[in-house]
Backbone bond lengths (Angstrom), bond angles and torsions (degrees), N, CA, C in turn:
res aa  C-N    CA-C-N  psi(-1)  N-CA   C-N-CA  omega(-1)  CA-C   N-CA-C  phi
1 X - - - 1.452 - - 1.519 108.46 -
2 X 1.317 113.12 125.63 1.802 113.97 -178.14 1.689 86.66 -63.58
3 X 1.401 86.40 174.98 1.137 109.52 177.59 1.864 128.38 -88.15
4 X 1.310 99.06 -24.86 1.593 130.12 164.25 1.837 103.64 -45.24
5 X 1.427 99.72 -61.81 1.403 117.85 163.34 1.564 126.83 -22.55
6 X 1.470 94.13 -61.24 1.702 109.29 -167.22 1.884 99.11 -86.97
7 X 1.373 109.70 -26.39 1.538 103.10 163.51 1.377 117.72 -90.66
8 X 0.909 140.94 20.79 2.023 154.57 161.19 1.964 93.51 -95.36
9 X 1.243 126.20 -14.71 1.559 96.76 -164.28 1.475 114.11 128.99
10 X 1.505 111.89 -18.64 1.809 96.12 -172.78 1.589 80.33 -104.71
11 X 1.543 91.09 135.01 1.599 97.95 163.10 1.262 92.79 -158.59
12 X 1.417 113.37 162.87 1.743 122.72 -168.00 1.191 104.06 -92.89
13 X 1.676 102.63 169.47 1.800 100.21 178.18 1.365 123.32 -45.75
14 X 1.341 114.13 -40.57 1.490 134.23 -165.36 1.533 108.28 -67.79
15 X 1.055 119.85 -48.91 1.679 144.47 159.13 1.563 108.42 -49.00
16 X 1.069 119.86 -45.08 1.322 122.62 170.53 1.750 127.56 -55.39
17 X 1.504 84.41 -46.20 1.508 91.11 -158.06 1.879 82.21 -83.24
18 X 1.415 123.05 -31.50 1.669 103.72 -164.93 1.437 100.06 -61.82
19 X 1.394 112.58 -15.00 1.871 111.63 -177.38 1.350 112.00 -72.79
20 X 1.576 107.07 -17.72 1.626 109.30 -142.85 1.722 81.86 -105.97
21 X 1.309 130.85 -39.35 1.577 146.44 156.72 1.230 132.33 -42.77
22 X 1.464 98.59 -26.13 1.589 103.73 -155.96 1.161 134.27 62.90
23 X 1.421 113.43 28.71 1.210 124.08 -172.49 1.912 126.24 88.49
24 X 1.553 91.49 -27.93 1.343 101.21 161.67 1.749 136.45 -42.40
25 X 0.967 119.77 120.54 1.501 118.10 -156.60 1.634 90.43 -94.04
26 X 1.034 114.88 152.64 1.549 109.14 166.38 1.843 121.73 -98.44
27 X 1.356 90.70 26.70 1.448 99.37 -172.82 1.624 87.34 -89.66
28 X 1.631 104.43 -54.37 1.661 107.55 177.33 0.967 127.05 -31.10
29 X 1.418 138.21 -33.01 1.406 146.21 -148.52 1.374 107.13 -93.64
30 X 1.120 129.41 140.69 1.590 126.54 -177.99 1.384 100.56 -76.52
31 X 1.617 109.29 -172.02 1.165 125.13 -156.22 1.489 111.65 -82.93
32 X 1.327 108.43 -33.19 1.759 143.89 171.68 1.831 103.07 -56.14
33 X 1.218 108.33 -61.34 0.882 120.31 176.50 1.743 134.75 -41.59
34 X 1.794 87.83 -53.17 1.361 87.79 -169.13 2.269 102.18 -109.51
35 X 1.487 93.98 18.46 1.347 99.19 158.36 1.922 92.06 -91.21
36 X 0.885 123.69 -51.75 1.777 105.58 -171.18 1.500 115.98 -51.29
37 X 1.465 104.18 -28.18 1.471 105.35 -166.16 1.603 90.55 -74.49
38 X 1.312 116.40 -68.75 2.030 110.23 179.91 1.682 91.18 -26.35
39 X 1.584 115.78 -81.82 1.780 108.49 -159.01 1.626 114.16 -15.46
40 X 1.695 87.93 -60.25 1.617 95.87 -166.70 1.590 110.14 -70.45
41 X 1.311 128.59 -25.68 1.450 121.27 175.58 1.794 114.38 -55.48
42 X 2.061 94.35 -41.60 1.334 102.76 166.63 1.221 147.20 -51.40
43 X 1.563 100.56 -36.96 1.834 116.72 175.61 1.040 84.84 -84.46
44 X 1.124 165.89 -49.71 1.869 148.04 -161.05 1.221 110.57 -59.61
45 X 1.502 119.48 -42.88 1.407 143.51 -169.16 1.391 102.73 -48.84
46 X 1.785 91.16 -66.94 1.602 100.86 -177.29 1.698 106.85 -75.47
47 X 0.938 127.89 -33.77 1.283 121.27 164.59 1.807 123.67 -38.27
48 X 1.024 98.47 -52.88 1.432 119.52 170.25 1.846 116.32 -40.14
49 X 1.446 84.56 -79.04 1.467 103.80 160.18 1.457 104.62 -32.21
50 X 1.012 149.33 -102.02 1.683 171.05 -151.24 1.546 85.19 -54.60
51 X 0.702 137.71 -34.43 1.553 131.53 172.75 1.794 123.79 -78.59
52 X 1.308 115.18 -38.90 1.788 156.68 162.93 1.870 83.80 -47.27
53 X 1.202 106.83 -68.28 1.525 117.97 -142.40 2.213 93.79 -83.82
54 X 0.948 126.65 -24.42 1.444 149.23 -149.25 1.756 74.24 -104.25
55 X 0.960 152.48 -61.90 1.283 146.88 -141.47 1.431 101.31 -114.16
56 X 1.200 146.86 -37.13 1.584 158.85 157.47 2.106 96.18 -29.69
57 X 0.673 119.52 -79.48 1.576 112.58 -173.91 0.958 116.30 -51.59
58 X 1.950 127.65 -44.85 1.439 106.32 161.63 1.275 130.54 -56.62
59 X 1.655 99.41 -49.29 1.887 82.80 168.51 1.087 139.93 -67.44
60 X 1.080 129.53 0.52 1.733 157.92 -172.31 1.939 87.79 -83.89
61 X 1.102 134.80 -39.10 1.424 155.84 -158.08 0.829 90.81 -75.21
62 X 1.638 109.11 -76.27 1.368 117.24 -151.96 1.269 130.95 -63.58
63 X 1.031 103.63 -27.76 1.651 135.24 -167.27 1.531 93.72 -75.02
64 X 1.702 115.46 -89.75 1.777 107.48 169.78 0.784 107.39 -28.17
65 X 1.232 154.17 3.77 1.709 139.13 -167.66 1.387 99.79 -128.40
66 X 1.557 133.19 -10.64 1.123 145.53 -178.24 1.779 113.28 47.91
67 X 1.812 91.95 48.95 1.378 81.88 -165.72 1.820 81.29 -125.65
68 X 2.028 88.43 107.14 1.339 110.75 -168.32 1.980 124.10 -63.59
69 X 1.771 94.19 -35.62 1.137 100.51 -176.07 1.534 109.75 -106.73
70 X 1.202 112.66 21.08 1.361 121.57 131.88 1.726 127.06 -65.26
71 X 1.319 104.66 -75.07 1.334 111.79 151.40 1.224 132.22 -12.14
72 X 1.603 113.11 -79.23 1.360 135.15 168.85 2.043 107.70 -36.23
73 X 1.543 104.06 -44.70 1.488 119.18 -173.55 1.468 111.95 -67.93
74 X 1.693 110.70 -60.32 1.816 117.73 177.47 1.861 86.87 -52.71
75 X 0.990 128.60 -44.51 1.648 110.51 -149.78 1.151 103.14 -69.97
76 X 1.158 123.62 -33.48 1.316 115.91 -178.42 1.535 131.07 -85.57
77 X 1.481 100.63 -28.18 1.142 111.50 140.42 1.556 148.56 -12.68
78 X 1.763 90.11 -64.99 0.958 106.58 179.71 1.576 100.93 -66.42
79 X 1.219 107.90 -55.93 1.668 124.98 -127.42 2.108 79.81 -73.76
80 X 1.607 132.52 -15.14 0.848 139.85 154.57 1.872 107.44 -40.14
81 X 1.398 91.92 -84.29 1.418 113.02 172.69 1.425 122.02 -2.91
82 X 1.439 87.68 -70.28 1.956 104.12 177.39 1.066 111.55 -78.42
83 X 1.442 137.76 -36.54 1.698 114.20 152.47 1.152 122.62 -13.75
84 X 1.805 103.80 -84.05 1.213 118.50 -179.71 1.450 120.55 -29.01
85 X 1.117 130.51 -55.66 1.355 163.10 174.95 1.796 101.02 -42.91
86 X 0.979 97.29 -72.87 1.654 114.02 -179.69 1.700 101.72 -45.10
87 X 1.757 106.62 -49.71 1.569 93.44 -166.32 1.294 128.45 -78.25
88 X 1.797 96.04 -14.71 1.266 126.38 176.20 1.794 108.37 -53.62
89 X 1.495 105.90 -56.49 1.625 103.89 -168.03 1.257 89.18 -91.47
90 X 1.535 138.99 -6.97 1.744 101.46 162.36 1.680 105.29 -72.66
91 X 1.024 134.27 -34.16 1.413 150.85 178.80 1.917 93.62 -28.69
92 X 1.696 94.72 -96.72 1.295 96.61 174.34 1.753 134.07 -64.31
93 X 1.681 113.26 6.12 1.251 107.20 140.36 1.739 148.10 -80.78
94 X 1.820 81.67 -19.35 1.745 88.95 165.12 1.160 107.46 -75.96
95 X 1.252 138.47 -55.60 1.283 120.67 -173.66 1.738 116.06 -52.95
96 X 1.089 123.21 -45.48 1.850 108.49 157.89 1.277 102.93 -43.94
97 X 0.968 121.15 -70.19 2.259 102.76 -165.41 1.665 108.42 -64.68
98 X 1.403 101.18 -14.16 2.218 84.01 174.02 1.361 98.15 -68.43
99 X 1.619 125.39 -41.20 1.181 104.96 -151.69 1.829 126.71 -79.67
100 X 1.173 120.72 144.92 1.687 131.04 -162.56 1.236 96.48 -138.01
């Protein structure tokens, strides 16, 4: 792969995540450390879920009800939602890898 390539956007998982790390390896991280990071991947998980499941009956609604831009509205909604969510536990996962 040129290199032109990998600066347009293709970069591998591994490449990804040193972006997504800061370069931080997770080998570095103590043992303490990278048990908090699993916890917190975990409460997001289930967080996630509880959010998945919280939005499933309205659209389940909306839909029999053929009321599209309803639909169209929770989805995006949601799909808002889990952003938020997502930036949230990278948030409190960088702060586990700043700390030394």
């Amino acid at each position: 792969m040129k290199r032109e390539e990998k600066e347009d956007g293709l970069r591998s998982a591994y490449e990804i995540a040193l972006a997504k790390t800061g370069g931080v390896q997770e080998s570095r991280l103590t043992a303490e450390q990278r048990e908090r990071l699993a916890a917190i991947e975990r409460e997001f998980q289930a967080r996630e879920a509880e959010l998945r499941i919280g939005y499933e009956g309205r659209l389940k609604s909306a839909r029999q009800a053929g009321d599209w831009d309803k639909v169209r509205e929770l989805e995006e909604e949601l799909q808002r939602e889990l952003r938020r969510l997502e930036e949230k536990k990278e948030r409190r996962k960088e702060r586990v890898r700043a700390e030394r």
